[in-house]
N, C-alpha and C positions, 0 to 999 in steps of 0.2 A: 265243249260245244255249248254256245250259249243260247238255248231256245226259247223265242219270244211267244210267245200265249196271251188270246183273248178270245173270252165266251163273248159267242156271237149268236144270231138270230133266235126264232121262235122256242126255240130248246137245250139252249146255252151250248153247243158244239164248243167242243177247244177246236178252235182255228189256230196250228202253230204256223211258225214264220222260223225256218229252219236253214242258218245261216251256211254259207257257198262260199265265196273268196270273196273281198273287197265288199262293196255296197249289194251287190249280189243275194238273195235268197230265193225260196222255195215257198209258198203258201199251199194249205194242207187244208181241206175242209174249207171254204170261205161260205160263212152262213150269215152274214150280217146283211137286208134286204129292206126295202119299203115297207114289206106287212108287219116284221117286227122294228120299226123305227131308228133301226145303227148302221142304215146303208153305207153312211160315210167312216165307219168306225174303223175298216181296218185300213184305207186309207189315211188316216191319222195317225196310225201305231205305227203305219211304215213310215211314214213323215218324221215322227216323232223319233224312232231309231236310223233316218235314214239309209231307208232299206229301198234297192230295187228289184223289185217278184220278176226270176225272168222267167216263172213258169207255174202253175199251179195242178196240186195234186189230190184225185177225191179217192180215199179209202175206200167209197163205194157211193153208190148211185140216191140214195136217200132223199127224200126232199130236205128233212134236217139239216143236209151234210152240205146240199149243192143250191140253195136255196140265196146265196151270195153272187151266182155268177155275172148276175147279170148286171147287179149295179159297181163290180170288180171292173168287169169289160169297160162297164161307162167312164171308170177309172183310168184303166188299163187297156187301152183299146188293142196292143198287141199282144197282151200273154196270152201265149196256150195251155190249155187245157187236158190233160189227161185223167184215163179212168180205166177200168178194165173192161175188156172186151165184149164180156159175158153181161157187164150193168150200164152197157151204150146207151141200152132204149129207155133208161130216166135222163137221159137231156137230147135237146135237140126240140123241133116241131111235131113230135107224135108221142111226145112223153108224157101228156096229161093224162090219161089214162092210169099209168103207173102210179103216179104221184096222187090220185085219187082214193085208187084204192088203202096207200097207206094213211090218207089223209082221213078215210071212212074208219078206217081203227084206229085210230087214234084220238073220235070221236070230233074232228075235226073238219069232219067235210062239206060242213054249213058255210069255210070261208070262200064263197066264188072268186072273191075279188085276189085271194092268195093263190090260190088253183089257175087263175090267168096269169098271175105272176110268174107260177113255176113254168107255163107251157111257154115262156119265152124266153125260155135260158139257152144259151147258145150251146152248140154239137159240140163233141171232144176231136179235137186237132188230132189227137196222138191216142191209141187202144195197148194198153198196158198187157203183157202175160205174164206167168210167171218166172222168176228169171230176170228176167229184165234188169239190167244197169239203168240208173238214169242219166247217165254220159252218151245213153245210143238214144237215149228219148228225146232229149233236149239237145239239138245242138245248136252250134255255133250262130247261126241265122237267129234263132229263138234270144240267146243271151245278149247279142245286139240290138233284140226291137227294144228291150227292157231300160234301154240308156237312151239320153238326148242329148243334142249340142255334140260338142267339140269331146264329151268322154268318151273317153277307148276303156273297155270292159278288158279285163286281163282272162281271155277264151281259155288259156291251158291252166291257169289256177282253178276255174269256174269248173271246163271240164274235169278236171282230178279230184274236184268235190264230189261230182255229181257219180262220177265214177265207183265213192264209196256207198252209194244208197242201193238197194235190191228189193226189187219187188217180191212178195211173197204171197200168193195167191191163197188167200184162207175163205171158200166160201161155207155159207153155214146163215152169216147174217143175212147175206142176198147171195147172189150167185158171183157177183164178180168183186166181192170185198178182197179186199187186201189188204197187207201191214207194207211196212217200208222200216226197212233194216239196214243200218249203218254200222258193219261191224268193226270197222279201224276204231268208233265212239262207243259201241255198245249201245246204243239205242235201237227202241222198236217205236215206230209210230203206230198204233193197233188199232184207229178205225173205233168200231163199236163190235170186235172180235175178241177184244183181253179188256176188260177193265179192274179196276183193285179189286181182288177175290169177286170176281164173276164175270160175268160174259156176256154180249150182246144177246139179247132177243129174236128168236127164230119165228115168227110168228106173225111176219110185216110180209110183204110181197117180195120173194127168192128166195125165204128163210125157209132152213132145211136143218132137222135137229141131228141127223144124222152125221150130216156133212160138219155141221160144227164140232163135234168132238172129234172127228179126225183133223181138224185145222186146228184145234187145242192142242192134241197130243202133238201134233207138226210143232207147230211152234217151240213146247217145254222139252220136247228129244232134242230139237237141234239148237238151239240157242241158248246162250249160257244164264245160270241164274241169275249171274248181278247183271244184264243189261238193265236198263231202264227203260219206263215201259211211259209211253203220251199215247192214251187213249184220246178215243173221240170224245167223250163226258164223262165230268167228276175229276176225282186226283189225280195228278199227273206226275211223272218222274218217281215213280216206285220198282223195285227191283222185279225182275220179273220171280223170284222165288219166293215174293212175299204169296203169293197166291198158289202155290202149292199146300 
């Protein structure tokens, strides 16, 4: 599986681009925006490998993470949007609040002009749990807004991809973080949940230190050591046993 990667907005996110059947992919994190200056950036990367997003997925609710949607949409006027159930209230029109507070730790919360930015990110179409296939997330209506003209999407390739991803509900960073696990590739997409020997920060708004070492142990009992692990930031495509 060949996954495309680029550090996007205010705090370098890996945004991956996690390829499906034909032209077909998946965007992960989309953080590239007006306040950090690469609004058009993952538009180019899909340009560049012609790719078409017929869906996009947030590991969790972050401003870091979700800080993309908006200038995606302006792109993208029909992808949808999923996230977990539990990290709904950082998008949408009542999410500034959220996005404040973590913008206040992170000594950030002099930018107003970014703080309006985030209170107009569009609502999540689709509320992820655990469990979850993303062949029942996404269907067939979704992978047709994603194409134009006279192209016909190949629906049962696209599904059978989607088929192999699993949502896995790890809170601990916020309440509704998650990984996305593809185990026919042995990949983990981990969010800001697993990074190379160490782990996301409990200490932002839904971070909970308890809950994160049970979403640790989750993870390292049931998934094997060589998957390979694409955090939200820093290195990517490490085994997951390296961090034992």
């Amino acid at each position: 599986m060949e996954i495309h990667a680029a550090q996007t907005g205010p705090l370098d996110v890996n945004t991956f681009i996690l390829p499906l059947a034909g032209r077909a992919v998946l965007l992960v994190d989309p953080a590239a925006c007006e306040f950090s200056g690469d609004e058009k950036a993952l538009a180019k990367v899909l340009d560049e490998h012609d790719c078409a997003p017929v869906g996009v997925l947030l590991t969790h609710g972050h401003f870091d993470h979700v800080c993309g949607l908006k200038a995606l949409r302006a792109a993208f006027p029909n992808i949808p949007i999923a996230i977990h159930e539990a990290d709904k209230n950082f998008l949408g029109e009542n999410s500034r609040e959220a996005h404040r507070q973590s913008l206040s730790l992170l000594g950030m919360d002099g930018d107003e002009e970014f703080l309006l930015e985030l209170s107009g990110l569009p609502a999540a179409d689709f509320l992820l749990k655990d469990g979850d296939f993303l062949d029942a997330v996404f269907k067939a209506e979704c992978v047709a807004g994603a194409f134009t003209g006279d192209e016909a999407p190949d629906f049962e390739a696209v599904s059978n991809a989607l088929s192999h991803w699993r949502v896995i509900h790890t809170p601990g960073h916020t309440k509704g973080s998650v990984c996305f696990y593809n185990e026919s590739e042995k990949v983990l997409v981990s969010g800001d949940t697993v990074f190379y020997q160490s782990y996301g920060r409990t200490d932002l708004p839904g971070g909970d230190e308890s809950q994160m070492q049970k979403s640790l142990a989750k993870i390292f009992e049931e998934l094997p050591k060589d998957v390979l692990v694409y955090p939200g930031h820093g290195s990517y495509g490490f085994e997951l046993g390296a961090n034992e």
